[in-house]
C-alpha positions as CSV (number, residue, x, y, z in Angstrom):
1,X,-23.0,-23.0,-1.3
2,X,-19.7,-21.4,-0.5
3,X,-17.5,-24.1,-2.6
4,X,-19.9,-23.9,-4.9
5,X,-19.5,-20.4,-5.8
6,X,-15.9,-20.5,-5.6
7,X,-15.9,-23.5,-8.1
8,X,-17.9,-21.4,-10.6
9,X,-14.9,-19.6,-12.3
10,X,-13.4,-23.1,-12.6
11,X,-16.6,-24.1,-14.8
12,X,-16.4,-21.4,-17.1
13,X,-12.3,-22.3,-17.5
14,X,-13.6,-25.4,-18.3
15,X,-16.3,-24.6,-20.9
16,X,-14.8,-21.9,-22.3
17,X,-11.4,-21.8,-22.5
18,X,-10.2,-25.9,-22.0
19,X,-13.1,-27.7,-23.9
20,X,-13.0,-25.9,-27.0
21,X,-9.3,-26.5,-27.4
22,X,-7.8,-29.3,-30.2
23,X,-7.1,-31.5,-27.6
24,X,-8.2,-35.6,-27.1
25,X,-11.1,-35.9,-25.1
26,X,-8.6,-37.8,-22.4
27,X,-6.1,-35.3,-22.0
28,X,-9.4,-32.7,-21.8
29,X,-11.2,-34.6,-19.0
30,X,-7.4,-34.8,-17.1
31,X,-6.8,-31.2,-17.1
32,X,-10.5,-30.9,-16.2
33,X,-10.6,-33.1,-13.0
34,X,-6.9,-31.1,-12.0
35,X,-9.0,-27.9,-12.9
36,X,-11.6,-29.1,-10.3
37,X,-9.4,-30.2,-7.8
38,X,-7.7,-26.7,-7.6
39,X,-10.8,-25.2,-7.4
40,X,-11.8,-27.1,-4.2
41,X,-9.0,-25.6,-2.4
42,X,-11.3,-24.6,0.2
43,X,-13.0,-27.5,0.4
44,X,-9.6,-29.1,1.0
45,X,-8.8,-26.8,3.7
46,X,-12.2,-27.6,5.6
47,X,-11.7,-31.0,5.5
48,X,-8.1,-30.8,6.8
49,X,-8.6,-28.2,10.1
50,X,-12.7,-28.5,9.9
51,X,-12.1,-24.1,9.0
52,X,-11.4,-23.1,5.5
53,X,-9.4,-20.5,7.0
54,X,-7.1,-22.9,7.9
55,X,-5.4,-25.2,5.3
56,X,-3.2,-27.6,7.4
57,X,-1.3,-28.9,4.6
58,X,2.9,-28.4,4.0
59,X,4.0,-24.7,3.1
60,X,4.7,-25.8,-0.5
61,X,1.2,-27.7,-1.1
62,X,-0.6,-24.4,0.3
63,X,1.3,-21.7,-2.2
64,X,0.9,-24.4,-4.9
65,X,-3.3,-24.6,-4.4
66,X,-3.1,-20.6,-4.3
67,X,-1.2,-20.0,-7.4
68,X,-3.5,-22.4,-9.1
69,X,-6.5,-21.2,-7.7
70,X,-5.7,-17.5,-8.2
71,X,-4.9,-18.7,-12.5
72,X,-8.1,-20.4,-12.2
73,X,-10.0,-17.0,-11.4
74,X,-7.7,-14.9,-13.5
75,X,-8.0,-16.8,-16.3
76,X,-12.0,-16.9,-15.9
77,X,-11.6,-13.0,-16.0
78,X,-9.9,-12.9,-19.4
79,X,-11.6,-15.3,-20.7
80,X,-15.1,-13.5,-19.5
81,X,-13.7,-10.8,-21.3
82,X,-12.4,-12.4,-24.7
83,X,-16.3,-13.3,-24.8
84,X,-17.2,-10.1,-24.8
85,X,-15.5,-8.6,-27.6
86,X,-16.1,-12.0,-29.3
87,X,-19.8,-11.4,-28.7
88,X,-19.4,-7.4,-29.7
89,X,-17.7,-8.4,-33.2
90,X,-20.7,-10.8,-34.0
91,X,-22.9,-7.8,-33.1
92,X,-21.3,-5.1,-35.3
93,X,-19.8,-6.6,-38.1
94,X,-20.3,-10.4,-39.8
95,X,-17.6,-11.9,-38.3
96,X,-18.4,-15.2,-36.6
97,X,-16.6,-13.8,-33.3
98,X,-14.5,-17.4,-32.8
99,X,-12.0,-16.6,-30.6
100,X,-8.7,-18.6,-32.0
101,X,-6.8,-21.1,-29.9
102,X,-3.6,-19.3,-29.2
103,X,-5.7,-16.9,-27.8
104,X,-6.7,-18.6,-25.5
105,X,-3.1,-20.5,-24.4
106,X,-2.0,-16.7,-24.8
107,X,-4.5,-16.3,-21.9
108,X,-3.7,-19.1,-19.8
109,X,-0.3,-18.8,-19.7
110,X,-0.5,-14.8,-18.8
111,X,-3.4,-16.2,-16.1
112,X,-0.3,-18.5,-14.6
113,X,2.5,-16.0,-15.1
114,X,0.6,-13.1,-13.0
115,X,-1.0,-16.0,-10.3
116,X,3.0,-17.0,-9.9
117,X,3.9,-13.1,-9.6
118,X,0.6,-12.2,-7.1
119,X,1.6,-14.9,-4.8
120,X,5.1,-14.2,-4.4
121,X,4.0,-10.7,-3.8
122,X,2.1,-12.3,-0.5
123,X,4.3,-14.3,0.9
124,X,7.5,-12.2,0.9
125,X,8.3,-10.4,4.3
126,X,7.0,-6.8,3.5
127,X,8.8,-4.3,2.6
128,X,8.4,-0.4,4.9
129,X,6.5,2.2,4.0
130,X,6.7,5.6,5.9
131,X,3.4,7.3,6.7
132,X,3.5,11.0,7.9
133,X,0.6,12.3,10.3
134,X,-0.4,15.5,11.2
135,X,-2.1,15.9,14.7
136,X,-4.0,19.1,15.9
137,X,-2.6,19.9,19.4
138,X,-0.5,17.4,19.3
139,X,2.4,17.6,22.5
140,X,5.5,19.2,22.1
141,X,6.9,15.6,23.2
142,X,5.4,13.7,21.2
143,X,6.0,15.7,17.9
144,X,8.2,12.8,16.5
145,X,6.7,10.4,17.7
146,X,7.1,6.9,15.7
147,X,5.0,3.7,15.6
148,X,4.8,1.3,13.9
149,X,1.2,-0.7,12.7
150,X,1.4,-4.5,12.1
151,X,-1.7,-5.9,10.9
152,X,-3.5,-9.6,9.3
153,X,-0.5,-10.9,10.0
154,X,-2.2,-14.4,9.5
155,X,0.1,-16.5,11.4
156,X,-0.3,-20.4,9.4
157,X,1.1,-22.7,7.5
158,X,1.5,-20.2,4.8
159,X,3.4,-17.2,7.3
160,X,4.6,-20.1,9.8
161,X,7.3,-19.0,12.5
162,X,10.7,-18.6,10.1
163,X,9.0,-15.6,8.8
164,X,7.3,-14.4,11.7
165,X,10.9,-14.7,13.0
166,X,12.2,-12.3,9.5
167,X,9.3,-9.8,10.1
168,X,10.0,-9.5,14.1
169,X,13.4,-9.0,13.2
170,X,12.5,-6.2,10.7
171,X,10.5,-4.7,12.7
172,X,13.0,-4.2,15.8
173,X,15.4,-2.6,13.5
174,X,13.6,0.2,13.0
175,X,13.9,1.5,16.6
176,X,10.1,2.7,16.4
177,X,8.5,4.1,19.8
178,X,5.8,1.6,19.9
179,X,4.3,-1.2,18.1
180,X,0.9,-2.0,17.2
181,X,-1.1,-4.8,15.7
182,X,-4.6,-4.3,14.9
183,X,-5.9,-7.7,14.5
184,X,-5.8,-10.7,12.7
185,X,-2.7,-12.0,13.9
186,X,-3.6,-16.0,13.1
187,X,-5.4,-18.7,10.9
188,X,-5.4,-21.9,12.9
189,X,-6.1,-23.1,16.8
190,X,-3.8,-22.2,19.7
191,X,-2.6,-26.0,19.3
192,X,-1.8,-25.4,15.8
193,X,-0.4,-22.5,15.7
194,X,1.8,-22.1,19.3
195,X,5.2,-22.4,17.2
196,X,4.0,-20.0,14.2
197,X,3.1,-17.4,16.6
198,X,5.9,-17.7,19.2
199,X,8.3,-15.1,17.8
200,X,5.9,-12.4,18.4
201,X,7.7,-12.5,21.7
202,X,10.4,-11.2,20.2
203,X,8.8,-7.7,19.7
204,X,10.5,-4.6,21.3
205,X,9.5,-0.8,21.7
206,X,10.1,1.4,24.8
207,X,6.4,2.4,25.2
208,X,4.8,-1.8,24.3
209,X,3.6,-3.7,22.0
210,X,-0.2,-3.6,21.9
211,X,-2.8,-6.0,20.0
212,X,-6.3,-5.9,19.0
213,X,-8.4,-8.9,18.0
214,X,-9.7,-9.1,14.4
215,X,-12.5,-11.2,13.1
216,X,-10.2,-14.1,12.7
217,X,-9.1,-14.1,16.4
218,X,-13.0,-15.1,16.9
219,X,-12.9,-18.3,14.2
220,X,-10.3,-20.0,16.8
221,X,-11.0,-20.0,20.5
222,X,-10.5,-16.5,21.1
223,X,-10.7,-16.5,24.7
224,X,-7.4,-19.0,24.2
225,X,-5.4,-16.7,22.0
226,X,-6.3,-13.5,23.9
227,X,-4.5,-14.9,27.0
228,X,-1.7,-16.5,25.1
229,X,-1.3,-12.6,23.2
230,X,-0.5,-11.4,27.1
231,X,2.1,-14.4,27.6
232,X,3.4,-13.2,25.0
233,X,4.0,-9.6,26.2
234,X,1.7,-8.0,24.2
235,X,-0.8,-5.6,26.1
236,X,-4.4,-6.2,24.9
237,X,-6.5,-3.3,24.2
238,X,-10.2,-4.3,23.8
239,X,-12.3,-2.0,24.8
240,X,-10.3,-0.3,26.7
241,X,-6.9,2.5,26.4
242,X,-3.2,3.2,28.1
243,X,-1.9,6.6,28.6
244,X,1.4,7.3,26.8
245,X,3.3,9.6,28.8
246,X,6.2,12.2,28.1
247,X,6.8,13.5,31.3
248,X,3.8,15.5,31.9
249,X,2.3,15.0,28.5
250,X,-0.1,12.5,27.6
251,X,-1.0,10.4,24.3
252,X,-3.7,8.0,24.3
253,X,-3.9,4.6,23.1
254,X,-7.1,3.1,22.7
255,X,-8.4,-0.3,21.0
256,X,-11.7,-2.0,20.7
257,X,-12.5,-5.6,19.8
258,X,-13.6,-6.2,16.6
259,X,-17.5,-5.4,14.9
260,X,-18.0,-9.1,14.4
261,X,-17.2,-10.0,18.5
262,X,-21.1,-9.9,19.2
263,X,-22.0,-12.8,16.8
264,X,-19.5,-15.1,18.8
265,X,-20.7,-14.3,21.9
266,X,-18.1,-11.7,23.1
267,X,-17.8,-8.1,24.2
268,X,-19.3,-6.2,21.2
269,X,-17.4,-3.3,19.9
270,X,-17.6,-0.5,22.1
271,X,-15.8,2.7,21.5
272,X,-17.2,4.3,24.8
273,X,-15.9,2.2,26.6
274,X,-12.7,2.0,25.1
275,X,-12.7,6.1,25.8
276,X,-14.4,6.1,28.8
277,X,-11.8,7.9,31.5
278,X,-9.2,9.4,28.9
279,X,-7.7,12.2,30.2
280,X,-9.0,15.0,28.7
281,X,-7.3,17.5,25.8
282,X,-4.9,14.4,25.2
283,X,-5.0,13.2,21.4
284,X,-6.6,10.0,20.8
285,X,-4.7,7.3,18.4
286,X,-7.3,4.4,18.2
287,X,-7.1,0.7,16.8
288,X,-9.9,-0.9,15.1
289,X,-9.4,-4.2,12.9
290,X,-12.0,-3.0,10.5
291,X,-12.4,0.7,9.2
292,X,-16.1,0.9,8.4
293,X,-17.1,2.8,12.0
294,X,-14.4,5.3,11.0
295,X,-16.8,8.2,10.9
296,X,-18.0,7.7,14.5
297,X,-14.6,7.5,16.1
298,X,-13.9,10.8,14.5
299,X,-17.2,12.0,15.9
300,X,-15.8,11.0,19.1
301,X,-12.4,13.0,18.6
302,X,-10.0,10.2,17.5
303,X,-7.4,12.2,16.4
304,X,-5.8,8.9,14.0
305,X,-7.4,5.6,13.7
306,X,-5.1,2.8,12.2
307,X,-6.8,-0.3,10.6
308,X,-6.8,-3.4,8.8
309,X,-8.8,-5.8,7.3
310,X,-9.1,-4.9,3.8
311,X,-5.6,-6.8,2.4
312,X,-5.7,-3.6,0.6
313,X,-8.2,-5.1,-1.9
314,X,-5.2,-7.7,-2.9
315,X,-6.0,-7.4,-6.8
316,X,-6.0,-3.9,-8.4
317,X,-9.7,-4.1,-10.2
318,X,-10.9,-5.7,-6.8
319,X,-10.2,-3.2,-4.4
320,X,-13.8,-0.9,-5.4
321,X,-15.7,-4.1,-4.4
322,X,-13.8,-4.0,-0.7
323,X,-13.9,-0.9,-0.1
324,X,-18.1,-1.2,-0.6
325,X,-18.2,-3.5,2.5
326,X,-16.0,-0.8,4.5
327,X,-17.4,2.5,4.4
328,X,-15.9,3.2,1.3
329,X,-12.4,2.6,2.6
330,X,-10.1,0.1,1.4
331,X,-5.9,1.5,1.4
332,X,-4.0,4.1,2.9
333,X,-4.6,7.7,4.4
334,X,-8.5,9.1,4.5
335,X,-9.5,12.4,6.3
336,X,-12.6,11.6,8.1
337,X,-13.6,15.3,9.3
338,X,-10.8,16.3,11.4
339,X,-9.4,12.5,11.9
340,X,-6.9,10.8,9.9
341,X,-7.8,6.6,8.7
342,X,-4.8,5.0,8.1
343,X,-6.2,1.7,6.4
344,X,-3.1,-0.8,6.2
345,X,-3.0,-3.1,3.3
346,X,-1.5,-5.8,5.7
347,X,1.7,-7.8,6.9
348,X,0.3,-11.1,5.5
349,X,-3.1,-11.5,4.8
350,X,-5.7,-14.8,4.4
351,X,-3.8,-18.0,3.6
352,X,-7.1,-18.9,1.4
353,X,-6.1,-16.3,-1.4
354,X,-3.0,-15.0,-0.6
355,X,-2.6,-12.9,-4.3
356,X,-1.5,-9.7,-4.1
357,X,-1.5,-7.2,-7.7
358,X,-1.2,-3.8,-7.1
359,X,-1.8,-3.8,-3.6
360,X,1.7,-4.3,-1.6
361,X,2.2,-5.7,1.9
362,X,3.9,-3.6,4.2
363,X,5.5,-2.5,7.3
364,X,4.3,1.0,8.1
365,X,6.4,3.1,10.3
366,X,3.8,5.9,11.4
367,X,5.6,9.5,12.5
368,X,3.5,11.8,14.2
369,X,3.7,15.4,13.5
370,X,2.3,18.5,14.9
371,X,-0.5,20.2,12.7
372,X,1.0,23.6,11.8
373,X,-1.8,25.9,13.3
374,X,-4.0,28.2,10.5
């Protein structure tokens, strides 16, 4: 079922926009079995990891299925849309509501153009974006304060190690007090992906680097990869916090796993837990992959909760259907009562559509800030 529906847009490229075309019927049933091909990237990626969330195939191979893929379902769009007006013209007036050829090659080739453009905006190392919060009662120390949130990093044939290597590096420059990353850091086994995710050792901040699983941690032998997070340095918050001190001043840092750890068998998501023993009057920073429980941790005093998950929505137009399966949040700053959401739009994201329009990558360097009092 799930191929099928993601070979559905390729159908209607096929009836709608190839078929009627001037073309032989050869050179029409060619372009149609590459159409189908494409369209079956998923498929593909099954059969070559037994996960479509793990294409094992060359670098180049994987950005070529995506560009195509992504024109296949932008051009389904426009042409789903040319059919409308077509179908509006015949309706209002006696036109016969044909739509003309070069329309349609018009619409192809913009469907290509903007595919080429969405994945090069996925694939690049991202660039920073600076996020200001404000915290009630936040310490004197800590007014200042910098971190910086790494998220759906993806780690894969499609963000292997060179630019895990480019983003670490990036990210050091910056001189930030800590670094977090709130899930999704892979696509791929612990076998596969050892070499991508090796240069996450490379990480430095004076107070840690801290992780939190996502719902892709639990596709590939999580138990594996939460081990081989510690190996690499990182400190695993999951269900649980740190104190951040400044001399007799407190921050906490807490994390949970992710919403989906129950239906794999592993600690559920459990805030209270993750709370349980804070020191009291101390602000609360949590990490949580997906935003959607955002309104209970501000409930439970999260003073900032920084997420993932979304990609952002990745396409502008697609970014109201995310943000229905999140709570209603999908990119960037929310006030939740008296908590801030910071809902990051992601360092990589899925290597099974990685198209971005309209809804960037980025680094973002996080500066905390005393609330001026009323």
């Amino acid at each position: 079922m799930f191929h099928l529906i993601f070979g559905l847009p390729c159908l209607y490229v096929i009836a709608r926009v190839l078929w009627p075309l001037p073309w032989p019927f050869a050179v029409k049933a060619g372009v149609a079995v590459i159409l189908l091909v494409a369209s079956q990237y998923h498929l593909w990626s099954r059969l070559s990891s037994g996960s479509v969330f793990s294409p094992e195939f060359p670098r180049a191979l994987v950005i070529v299925f995506n560009w195509a893929f992504g024109a296949i379902v932008l051009l389904a769009a426009m042409q789903l849309a040319l059919d409308g007006v077509a179908l509006i013209a015949r309706l209002v007036s006696e036109s016969s509501g044909a739509i003309p050829a070069g329309w349609r090659y018009g619409a192809a080739a913009l469907a290509m153009l903007l595919a080429a453009v969405a994945v090069r905006q996925a694939v690049r190392v991202p660039p920073l974006k600076d996020v200001t919060v404000e915290i009630e009662n936040l310490p004197t120390r800590f007014d200042g304060y910098t971190l910086l949130q790494l998220t759906d990093l993806h780690l894969s044939r499609l963000f292997p190690a060179a630019w895990a290597r480019k983003v670490v590096a990036r990210s050091n420059a910056l001189g930030v007090d800590l670094i977090v990353v709130t899930g999704d850091l892979i696509d791929g086994s612990l076998a596969a992906r050892r070499t991508d995710v090796a240069p996450l050792r490379g990480l430095r901040a004076p107070d840690g680097v801290w992780v939190i699983p996502g719902n892709h941690e639990y596709f590939f032998e999580y138990t594996a990869w939460m081990h081989h997070y510690a190996e690499l340095g990182m400190g695993l918050l999951a269900n649980r916090h740190t104190v951040l001190k400044r001399g007799d001043e407190a921050l906490v840092l807490a994390g949970v796993t992710d919403l989906s750890a129950s239906h794999s068998g592993q600690p559920p998501h459990d805030l209270d837990a993750a709370l349980a023993g804070a020191p009291s009057g101390a602000p609360i920073v949590l990490l949580d992959h997906q935003p959607r429980e955002a309104r209970q941790a501000a409930s439970k005093g999260v003073a900032l909760q920084l997420s993932g998950h979304t990609h952002g929505g990745m396409i502008a137009g697609l970014d109201n259907l995310v943000a229905r399966a999140n709570g209603g949040f999908v990119s960037g700053a929310y006030a939740v009562g008296a908590m801030t959401l910071y809902v990051n739009n992601g360092t990589g994201l899925w290597p099974g559509f990685a198209l971005r329009l309209g809804a960037s990558s980025e680094l973002t360097r996080i500066t905390l800030r005393a609330k001026p009092r009323a």
